[in-house]
N, C-alpha and C positions, 0 to 999 in steps of 0.2 A: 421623468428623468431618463434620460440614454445611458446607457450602459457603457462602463469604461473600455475603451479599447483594448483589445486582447494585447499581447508580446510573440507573435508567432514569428520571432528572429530570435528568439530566446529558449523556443518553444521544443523539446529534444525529440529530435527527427526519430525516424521506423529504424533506421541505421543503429538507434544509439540498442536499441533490445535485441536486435540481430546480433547475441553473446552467449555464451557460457550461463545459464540461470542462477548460478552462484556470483559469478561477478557480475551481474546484472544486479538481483538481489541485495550485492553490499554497495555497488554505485547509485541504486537508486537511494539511497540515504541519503538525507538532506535534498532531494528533490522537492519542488513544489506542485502540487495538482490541484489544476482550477478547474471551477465547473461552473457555467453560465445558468444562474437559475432568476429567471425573470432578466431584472434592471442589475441584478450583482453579481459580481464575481466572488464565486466562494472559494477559498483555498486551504490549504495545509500542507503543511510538510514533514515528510515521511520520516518516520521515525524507527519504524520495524516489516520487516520483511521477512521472508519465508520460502526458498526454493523447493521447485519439486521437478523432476523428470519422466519421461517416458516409464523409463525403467525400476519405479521409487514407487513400490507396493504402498504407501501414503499419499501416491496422485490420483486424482482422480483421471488422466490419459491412461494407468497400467491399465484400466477398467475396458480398454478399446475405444476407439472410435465411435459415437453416435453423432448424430445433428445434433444435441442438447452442446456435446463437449466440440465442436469441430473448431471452434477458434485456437484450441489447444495444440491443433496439430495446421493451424497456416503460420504464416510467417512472421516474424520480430515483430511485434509495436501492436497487435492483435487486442483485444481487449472479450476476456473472457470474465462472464460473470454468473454468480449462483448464489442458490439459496441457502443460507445457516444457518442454524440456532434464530431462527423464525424472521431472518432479516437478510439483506443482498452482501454478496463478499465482491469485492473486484480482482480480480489478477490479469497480467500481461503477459505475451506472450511471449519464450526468448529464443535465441538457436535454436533449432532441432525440432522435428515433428514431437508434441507430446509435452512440452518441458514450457514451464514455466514461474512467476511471483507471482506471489501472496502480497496483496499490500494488508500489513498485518494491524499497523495504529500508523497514526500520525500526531498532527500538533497544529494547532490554528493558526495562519499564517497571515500576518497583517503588514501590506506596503500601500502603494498608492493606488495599486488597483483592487486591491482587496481590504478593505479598509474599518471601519468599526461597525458600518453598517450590512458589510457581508459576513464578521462576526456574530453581532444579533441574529441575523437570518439563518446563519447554523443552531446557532441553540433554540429558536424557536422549531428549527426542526425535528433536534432533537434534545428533548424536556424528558427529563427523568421518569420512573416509575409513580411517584408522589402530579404531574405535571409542572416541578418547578424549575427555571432554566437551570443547567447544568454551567460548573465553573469550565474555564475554555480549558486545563487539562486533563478532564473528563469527557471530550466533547467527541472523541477521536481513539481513545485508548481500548481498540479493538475494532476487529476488521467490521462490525455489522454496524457498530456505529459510527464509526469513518463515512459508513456512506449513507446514513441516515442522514446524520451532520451535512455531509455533503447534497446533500439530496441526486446521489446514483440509484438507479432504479436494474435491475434485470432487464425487464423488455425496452428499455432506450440505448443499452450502451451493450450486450452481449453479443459477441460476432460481428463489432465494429471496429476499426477506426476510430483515432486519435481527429477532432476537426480544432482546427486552432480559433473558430467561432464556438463553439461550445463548451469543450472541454479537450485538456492536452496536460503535458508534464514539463515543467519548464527547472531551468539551471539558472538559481540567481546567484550562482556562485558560494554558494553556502560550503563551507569545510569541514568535514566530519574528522576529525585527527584521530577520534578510536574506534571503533568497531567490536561490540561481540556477538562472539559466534557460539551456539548452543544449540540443542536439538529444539527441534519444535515441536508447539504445543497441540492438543486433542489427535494425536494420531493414535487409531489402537494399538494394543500389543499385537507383534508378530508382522506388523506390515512398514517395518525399518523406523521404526518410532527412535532409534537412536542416532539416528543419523542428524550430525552436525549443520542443518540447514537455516536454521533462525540465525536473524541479522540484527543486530539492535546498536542506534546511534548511543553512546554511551554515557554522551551527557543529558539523554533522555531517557536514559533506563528506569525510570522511577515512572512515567509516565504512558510506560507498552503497556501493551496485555498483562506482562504480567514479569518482574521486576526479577533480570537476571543475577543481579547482584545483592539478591534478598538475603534475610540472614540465613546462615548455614550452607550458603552454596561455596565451593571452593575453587578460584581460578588453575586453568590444568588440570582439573578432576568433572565439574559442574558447566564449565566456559571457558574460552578462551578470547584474551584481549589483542587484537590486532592494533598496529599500529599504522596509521596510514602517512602517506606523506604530505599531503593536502594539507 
């Protein structure tokens, strides 16, 4: 079987991350990210995000400069990636030497190029702790299984380039109408753990890392609900 033809007219150029990491961060919601594994196309679409800067005692840039971190400090559409909680995280890179997204969860994304067979192909990738497939809004809800599910690796995709044959970020025109905004999660204390930088589509809140509208959070105290015009 040949694999379906990518959309690299759809596909969102280096231009679109050459931004502010914050408005980067809340537009990349409802984006789609495909990744060419074999004969499928695997996708999902982005449901939570996470900026961070130069200057944000929580990035891994305030740390300086290494070869490990260097895609952190080139330019928009970068593709920086590392290891967490025993598994590969993805982030992109936006304006500014240093600053960049967290792609934090997503959601399995099914149209005609990604279709019920590059669904299967994620949950075989990633099979629970028991080995049993995983439901599809489990598949994605955290950044280390994002790319499990997806099958992103560290050493294929860090210090690269978006290729619209393998793997890219595409705009199917998805509308996000709210957005919240909340600190983000595992940062220690003392290194700006309270800063306002998690992104989360909100009619996917239930299905992030981890559910900002859980009980006992208060909107204006815990979140804040944006409204977008889209």
């Amino acid at each position: 079987m040949s694999a379906p033809a990518p959309c690299p007219a759809r596909a969102l150029p280096d231009s679109f991350f050459d931004r502010d990491a914050q408005t980067l961060a809340r537009d990349l919601l409802g984006k789609v990210i495909r990744h060419r594994q074999g004969d499928l196309w695997l996708a999902a679409r982005i449901i939570e995000t996470e900026a961070y800067y130069l200057t944000d005692k929580g990035s891994h840039a305030s740390l300086g400069f290494t070869e490990k971190r260097k895609a952190l400090f080139l330019g928009g559409g970068h593709i920086y990636m590392y290891y967490a909680r025993g598994g590969d995280s993805l982030n992109f890179s936006a304006q500014g030497p240093g600053n960049a997204v967290l792609i934090k969860s997503a959601y399995p994304w099914i149209d005609t190029i990604s279709d019920a067979n590059s669904l299967a192909r994620m949950q075989l990738n990633n099979p629970d702790a028991s080995g049993n497939l995983r439901p599809p809004e489990r598949l994605c809800n955290g950044q280390t299984l994002l790319c499990r599910a997806m099958g992103l690796k560290v050493p294929h995709w860090d210090a690269r380039r978006f290729d619209p044959e393998r793997l890219y970020v595409e705009d199917c025109g998805i509308a996000v109408p709210r957005v919240i905004q909340t600190t983000r999660l595992g940062i220690p204390h003392g290194r700006d753990e309270h800063l306002p930088y998690r992104f989360v589509d909100a009619d996917y809140a239930r299905h992030c890392t981890r559910n900002p509208l859980r009980r006992g959070q208060v909107e204006g105290q815990d979140f804040f609900m944006l409204e977008q015009g889209n």
